[in-house]
C-alpha positions in Angstrom: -11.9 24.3 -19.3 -11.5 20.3 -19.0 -10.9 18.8 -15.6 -9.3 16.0 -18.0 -5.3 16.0 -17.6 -3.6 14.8 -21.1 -0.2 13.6 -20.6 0.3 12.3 -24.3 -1.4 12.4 -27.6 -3.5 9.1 -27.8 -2.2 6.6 -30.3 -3.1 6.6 -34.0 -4.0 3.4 -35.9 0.1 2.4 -36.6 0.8 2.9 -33.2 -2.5 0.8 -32.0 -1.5 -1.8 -34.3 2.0 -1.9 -32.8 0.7 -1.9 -29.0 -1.4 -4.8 -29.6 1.2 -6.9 -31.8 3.7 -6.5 -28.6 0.9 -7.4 -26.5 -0.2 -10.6 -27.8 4.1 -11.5 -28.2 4.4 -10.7 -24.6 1.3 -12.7 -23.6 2.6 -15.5 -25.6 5.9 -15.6 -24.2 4.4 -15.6 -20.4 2.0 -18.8 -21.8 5.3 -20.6 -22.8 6.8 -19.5 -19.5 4.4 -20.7 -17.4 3.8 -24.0 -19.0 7.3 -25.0 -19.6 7.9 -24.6 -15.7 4.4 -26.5 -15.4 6.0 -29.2 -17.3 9.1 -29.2 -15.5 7.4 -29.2 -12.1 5.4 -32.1 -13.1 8.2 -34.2 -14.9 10.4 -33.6 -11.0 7.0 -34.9 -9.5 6.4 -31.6 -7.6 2.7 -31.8 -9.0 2.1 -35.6 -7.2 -1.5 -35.7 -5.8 0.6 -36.8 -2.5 2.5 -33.8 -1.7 -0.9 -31.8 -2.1 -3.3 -33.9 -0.2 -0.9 -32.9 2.9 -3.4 -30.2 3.4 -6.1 -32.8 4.0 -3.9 -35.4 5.8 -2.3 -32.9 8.4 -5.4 -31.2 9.5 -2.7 -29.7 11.7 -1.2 -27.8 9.2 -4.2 -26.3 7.8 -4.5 -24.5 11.9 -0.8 -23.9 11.8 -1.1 -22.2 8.5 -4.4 -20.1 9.6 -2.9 -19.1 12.9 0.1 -17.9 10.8 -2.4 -15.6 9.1 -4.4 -14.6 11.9 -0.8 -13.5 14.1 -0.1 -11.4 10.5 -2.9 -9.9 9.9 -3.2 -8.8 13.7 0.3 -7.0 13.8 -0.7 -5.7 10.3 -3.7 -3.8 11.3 -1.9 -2.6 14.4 1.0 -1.0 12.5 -1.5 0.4 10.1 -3.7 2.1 12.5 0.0 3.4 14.2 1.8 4.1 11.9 -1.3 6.5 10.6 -1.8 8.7 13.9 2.0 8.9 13.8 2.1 9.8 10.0 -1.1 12.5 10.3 0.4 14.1 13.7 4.3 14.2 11.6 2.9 15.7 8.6 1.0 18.1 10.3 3.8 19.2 12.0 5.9 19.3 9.2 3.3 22.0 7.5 3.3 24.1 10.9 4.5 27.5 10.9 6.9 27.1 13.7 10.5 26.2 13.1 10.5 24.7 16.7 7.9 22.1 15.8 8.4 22.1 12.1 12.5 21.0 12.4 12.3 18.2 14.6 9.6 16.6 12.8 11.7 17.0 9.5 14.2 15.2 11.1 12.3 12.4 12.3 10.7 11.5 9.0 14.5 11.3 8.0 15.8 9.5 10.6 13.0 6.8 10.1 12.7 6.9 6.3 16.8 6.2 5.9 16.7 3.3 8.5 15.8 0.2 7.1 12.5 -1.9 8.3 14.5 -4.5 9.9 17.2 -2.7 11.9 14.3 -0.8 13.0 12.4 -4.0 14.2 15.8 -5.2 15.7 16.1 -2.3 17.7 12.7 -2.6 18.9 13.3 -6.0 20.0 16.7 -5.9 21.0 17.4 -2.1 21.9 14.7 -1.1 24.1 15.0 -4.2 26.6 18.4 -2.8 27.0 17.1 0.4 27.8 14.7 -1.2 30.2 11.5 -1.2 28.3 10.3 -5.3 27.8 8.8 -6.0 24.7 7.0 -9.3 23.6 8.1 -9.6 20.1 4.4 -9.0 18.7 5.1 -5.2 19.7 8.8 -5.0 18.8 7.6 -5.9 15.2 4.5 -3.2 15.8 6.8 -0.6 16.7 9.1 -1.4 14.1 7.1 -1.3 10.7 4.7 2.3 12.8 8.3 4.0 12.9 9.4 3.1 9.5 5.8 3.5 7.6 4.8 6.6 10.0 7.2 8.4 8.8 6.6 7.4 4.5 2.9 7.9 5.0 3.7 11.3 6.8 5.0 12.7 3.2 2.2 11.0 2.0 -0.3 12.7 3.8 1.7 16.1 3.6 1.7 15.7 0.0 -1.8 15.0 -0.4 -2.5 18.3 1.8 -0.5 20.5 0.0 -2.3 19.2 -3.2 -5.4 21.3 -2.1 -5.8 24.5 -4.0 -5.0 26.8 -1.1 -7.9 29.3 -2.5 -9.9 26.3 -0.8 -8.7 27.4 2.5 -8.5 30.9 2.6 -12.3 31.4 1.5 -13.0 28.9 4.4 -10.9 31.2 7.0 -12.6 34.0 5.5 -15.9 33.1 6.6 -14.4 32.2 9.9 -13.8 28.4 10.3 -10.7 27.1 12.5 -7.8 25.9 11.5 -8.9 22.5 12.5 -12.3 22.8 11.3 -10.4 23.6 7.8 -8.4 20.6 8.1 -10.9 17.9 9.3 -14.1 19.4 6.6 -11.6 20.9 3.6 -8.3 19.5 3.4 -8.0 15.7 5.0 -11.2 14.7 2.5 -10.0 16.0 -0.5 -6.2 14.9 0.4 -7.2 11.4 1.0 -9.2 10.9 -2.2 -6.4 11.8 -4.1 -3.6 10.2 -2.1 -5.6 6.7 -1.8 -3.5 4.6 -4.8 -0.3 5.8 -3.2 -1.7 5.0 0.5 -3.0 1.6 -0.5 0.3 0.8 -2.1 2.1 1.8 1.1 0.2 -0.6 3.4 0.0 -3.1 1.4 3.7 -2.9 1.5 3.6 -2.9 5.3 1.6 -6.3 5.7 4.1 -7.6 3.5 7.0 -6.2 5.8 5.5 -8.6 8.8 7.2 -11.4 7.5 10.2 -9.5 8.8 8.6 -10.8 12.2 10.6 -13.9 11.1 13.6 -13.2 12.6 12.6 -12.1 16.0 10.5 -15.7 16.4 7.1 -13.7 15.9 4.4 -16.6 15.0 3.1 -14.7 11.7 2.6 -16.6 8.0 5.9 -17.0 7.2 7.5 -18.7 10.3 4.4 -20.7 10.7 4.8 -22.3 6.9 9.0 -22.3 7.7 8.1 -24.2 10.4 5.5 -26.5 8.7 8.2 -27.5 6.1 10.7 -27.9 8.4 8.8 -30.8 10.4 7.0 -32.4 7.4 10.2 -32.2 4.9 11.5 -30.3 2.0 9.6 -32.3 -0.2 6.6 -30.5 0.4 8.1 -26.9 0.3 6.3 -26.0 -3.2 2.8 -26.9 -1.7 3.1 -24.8 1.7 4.8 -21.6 0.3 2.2 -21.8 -3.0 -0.5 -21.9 -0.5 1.2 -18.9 1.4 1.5 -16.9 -1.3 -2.0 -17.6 -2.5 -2.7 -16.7 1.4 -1.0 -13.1 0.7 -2.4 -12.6 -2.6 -5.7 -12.8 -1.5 -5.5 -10.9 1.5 -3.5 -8.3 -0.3 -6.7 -8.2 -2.9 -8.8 -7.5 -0.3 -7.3 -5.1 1.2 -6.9 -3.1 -2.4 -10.5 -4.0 -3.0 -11.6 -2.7 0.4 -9.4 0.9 -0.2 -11.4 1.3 -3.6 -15.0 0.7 -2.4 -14.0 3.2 0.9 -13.1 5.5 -1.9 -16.5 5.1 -3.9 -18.5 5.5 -0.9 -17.0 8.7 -0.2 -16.9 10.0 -4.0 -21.0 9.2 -3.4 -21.5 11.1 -0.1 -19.0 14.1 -1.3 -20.9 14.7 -5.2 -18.3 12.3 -6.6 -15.6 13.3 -9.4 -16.3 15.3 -12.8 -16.7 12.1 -15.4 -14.3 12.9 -18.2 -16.4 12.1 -20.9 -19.2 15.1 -19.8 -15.9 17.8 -18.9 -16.5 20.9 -20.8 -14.2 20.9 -23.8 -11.4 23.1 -23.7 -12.5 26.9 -25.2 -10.9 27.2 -28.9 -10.1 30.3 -30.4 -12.1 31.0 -33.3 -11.0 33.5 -36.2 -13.0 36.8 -36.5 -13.8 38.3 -39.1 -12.7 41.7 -39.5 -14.7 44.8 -41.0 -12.5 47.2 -43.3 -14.2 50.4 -42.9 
């Protein structure tokens, strides 16, 4: 049979012709979006050479800026590789057998998934002093987005795991591997090729969530630029925050380009996936012909 999944008959020639008339109406509309608001940029004088070269005149800025990203990317990459351990460790004890390990973890993932990013930052920043645990606030936001994104990428994972044909598993026990030999050889590979859009998408949420840093004085992109406008002026607002967003954008892209070249190396080193143009055709039930005797 075909390893191809069809969700939906593919289009016929009407329906072809419809998808590219509203394609080329909906790319023509975004053209006369985008250069109307070009035009109305430029007539305000928000496209002046001035209010651009502030890059080159503040050589300051440019450090500001870069330090912004460096502080982000920094707190990023922490939560990530947090937030991670935490997610395996609560989605495998989520799929244990025992209710006494199984429950609590249920209700963690809960707890965390209902609370919002930034209560749980706040907390972080402002609870645990209270309780008498100091915190500089480059942790308070680490321990913040780990809670909250632990506990999403824990269904994630448990998800992905459960995706695995359990046949998989049992013929592994049955020549005599561990549980955490099936786990680490079986069931983690296979669950992380197939869970990799969904796990991208999550943390490239979560670098986006450290601009919550904002609001606990954490030095990452989005206070520095703040900061940057409020010294030089209002007037150059449009320059800073376009930069800053081209800043995330890029970063962002990299990280998305990064998760799918991981994934291609490890489709080459584990046989790669059954192309869908050579999947053997689905059997079809031919007529026979039958012999009156």
């Amino acid at each position: 049979m075909s390893t191809e999944i069809i969700l939906a008959d593919p289009p016929g020639p009407r329906g072809r012709r419809r998808i590219l008339i509203a394609s080329v109406v909906a790319a023509a509309v975004l053209v006369g979006l985008v250069t109307l608001a070009v035009l109305r940029l430029a007539d305000s004088g928000q496209l002046d050479g001035k209010r651009w070269s502030v890059f080159v005149d503040q050589p300051a800025l440019r450090t500001l800026l870069w330090n912004g990203l460096l502080d982000t990317l920094r707190a990023a990459l922490t939560a990530m590789l947090f937030a991670s351990a935490v997610g395996t460790l609560l989605a495998l004890a989520r799929l244990s057998r025992r209710r006494a390990v199984r429950i609590p973890a249920t209700l963690l993932v809960e707890l965390f998934r209902s609370l919002p990013v930034l209560m749980l930052i706040l907390f972080a920043y402002l609870g645990l002093p209270a309780l008498g645990w100091r915190l500089s606030a480059f942790w308070a936001l680490v321990i913040g987005l780990t809670a909250y994104n632990g506990a999403v990428l824990s269904e994630i994972f448990r998800a992905g795991i459960q995706s695995v044909d359990r046949g998989q598993t049992e013929a592994a026990a049955a020549v005599g591997l561990r549980p955490v030999q099936i786990f680490r050889l079986i069931q983690f590979p296979q669950a992380i090729r197939r869970m990799s859009p969904t796990l991208v998408s999550q943390l490239v949420t979560l670098l986006k969530d450290t601009s919550l840093g904002y609001v606990i004085a954490y030095s990452e992109l989005l206070r520095s630029g703040r900061g940057a406008v409020e010294y030089l002026g209002s007037r150059y607002a449009l320059p800073i925050y376009t930069v800053m967003a081209v800043m995330y954008i890029v970063t962002n892209g990299l990280l998305s380009l990064l998760a799918r070249w991981l994934d291609r190396s490890q489709d080459r080193r584990l046989g790669g996936r059954v192309p869908a143009q050579r999947a053997v055709p689905t059997a079809r039930v031919s007529r026979t012909t039958v012999t009156r005797i």
